[in-house]
C-alpha positions in Angstrom: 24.6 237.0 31.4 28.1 235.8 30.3 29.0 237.0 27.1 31.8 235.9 24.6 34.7 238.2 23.9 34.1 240.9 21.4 36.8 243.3 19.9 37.1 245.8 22.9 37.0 249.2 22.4 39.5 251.4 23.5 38.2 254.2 25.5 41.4 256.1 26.8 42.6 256.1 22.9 39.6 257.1 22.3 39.1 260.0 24.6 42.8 261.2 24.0 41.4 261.7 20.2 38.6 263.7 21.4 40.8 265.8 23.6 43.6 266.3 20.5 39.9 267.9 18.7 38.7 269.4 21.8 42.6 271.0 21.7 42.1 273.9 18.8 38.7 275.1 20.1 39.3 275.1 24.2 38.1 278.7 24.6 34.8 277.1 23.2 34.2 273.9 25.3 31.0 274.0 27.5 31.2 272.1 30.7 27.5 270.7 32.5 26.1 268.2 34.7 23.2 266.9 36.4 22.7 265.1 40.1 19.6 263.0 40.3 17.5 261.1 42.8 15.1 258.7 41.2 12.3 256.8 43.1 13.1 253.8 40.2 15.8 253.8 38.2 14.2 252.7 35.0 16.1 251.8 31.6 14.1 251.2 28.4 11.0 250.4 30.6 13.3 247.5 33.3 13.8 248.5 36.3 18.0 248.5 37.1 17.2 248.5 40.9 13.8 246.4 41.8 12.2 249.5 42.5 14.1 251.3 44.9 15.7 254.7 44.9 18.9 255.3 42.8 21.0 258.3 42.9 22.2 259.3 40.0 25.3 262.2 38.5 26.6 263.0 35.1 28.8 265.0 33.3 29.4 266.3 30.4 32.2 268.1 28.5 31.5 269.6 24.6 33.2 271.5 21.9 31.9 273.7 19.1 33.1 271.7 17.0 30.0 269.1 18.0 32.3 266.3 19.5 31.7 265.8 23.1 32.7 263.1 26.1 30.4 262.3 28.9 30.2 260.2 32.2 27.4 258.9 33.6 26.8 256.7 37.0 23.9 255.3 38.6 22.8 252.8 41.4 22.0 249.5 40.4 20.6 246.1 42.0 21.5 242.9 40.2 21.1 240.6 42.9 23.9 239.6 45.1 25.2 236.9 43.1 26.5 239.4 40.2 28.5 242.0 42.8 28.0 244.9 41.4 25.9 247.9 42.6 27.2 250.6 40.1 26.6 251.3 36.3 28.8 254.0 34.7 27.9 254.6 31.2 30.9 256.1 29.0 29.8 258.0 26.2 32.0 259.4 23.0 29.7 261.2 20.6 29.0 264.3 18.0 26.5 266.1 17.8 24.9 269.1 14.7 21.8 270.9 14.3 21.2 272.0 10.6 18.8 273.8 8.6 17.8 275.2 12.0 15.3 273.0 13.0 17.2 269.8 13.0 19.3 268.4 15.5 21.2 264.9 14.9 23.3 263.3 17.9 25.5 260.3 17.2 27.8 258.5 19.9 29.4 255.1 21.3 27.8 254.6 24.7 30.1 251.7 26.5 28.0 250.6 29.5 30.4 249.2 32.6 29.4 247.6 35.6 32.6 247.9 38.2 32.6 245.5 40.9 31.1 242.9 38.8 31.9 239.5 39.8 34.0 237.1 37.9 33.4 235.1 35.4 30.2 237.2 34.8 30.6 240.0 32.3 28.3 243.1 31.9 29.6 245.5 29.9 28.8 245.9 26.4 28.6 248.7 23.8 26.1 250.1 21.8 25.9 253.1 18.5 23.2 255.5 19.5 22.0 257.7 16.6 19.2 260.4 17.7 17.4 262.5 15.2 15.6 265.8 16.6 12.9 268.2 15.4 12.0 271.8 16.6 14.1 270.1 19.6 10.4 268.8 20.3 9.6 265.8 18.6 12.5 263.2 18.1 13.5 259.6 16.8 16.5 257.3 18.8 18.1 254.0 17.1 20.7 252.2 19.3 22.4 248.9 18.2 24.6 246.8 19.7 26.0 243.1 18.6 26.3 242.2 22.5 23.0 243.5 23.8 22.6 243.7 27.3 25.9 241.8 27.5 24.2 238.5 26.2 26.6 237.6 23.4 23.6 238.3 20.4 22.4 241.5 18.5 20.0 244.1 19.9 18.6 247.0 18.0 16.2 249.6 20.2 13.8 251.7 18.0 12.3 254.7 19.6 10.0 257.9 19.2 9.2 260.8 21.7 7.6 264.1 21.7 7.3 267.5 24.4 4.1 269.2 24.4 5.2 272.2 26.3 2.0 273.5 28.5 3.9 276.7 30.1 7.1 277.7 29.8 7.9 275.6 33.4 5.7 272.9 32.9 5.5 270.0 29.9 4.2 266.5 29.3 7.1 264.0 27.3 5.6 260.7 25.7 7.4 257.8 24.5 7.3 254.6 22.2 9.5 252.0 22.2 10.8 248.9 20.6 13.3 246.2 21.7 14.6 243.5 19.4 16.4 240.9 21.6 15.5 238.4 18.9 19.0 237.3 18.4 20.2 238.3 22.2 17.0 236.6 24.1 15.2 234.7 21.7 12.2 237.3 21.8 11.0 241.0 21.7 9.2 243.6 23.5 7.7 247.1 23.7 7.4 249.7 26.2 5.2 253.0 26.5 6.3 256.0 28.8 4.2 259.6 30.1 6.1 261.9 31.6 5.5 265.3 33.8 8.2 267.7 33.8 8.5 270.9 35.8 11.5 273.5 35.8 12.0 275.5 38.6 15.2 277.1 37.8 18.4 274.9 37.6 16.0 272.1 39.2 13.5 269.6 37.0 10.8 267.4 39.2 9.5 264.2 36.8 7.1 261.9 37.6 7.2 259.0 35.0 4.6 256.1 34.3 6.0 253.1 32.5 4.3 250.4 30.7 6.0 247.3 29.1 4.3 243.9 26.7 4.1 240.9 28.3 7.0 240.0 26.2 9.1 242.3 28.8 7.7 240.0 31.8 8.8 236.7 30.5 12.4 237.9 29.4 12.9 240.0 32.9 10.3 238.6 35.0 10.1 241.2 38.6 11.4 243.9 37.3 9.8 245.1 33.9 5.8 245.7 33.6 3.7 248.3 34.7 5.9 251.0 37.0 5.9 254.8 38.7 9.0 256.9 39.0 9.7 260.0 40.7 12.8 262.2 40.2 14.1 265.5 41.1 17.6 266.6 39.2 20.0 270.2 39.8 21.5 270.7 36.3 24.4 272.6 36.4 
């Protein structure tokens, strides 16, 4: 998964610029989090740990103004020859609802891999633009021109939904698309249900995950049919 040098970008210049915006609004920033365990950690249908448990912790910091920073880590598995057993996801973003029932999110997500072992290189960067209805139904773009870290373009194509049953309990659904084309040399598509149900500060999920064949030939072991069970705090 070696990749060839792409312009880098800078995130401590870039999260002293969202702190200089944060700065005139600072009785308005929110401050939250989550802590996870997941049975599977699974990303865009592939599992990042051969099916084992992962746990998981973000946080977030955001401003009325709509700009907001967040960290996010996780467990991964790799294999031993790549080194590293950590993803921490970096993400710079701005998010608006208008005309009440619409909600758009845009950010830079930079996805590092610490620990990683030389020469090998997995971090990459991708531009994440999320479009929301009724905060029920929603549409997700992400593209990157060093998908996955392997040097070529990627563009992920997504729809979801909510069909709230109670005010605890809901289903999610999920459609996916994945074009490695240009990364991989092929493509594939993923299906997700989930079950949701709040307790409080606390959400138990149990996810089914389905991927094309496609998915088996470009990450043979780890993509395919898969169940995952997680329980989060959010705080």
């Amino acid at each position: 998964m070696n990749a060839p040098a792409t312009t880098p970008i800078h995130f401590p210049a870039l999260a002293a610029t969202l702190l200089l915006a944060f700065a005139p609004a600072a009785s308005a920033l929110d401050f939250s989090g989550s802590a996870t365990l997941t049975s599977d950690y699974v990303f865009r249908g592939i599992s990042q740990t051969r099916g084992d448990a992962a746990p998981q912790l973000g946080v977030r910091l955001a401003s009325d103004t709509g700009l907001y920073g967040s960290l996010w880590a996780s467990r991964v598995d790799y294999g031993d020859t790549l080194g590293s057993d950590a993803e921490l996801d970096l993400v710079a973003g701005w998010n608006h609802t208008f005309a009440e029932r619409w909600n758009l999110d845009l950010n830079l997500t930079r996805f590092t891999y610490p620990g990683t072992r030389a020469p090998a290189n997995l971090d990459y960067n991708e531009v994440i633009a999320t479009l929301t209805l009724d905060q029920r139904w929603w549409a997700m773009l992400g593209w990157s021109d060093n998908a996955l870290a392997s040097g070529g373009r990627g563009v992920y194509a997504e729809v979801g939904a909510k069909f709230p049953l109670t005010e605890a309990f809901r289903f999610e659904t999920v459609a996916a698309h994945y074009d490695l084309g240009d990364a991989y040399g092929d493509s594939y598509s993923r299906a997700q249900l989930s079950a949701i149900y709040t307790m409080g500060k606390v959400d138990l999920r149990a996810s089914g995950h389905w991927t094309s064949g496609s998915a088996r030939r470009l990450f043979p072991e780890v993509a395919g049919s898969r169940f995952e069970a997680a329980a989060s705090w959010n705080f």
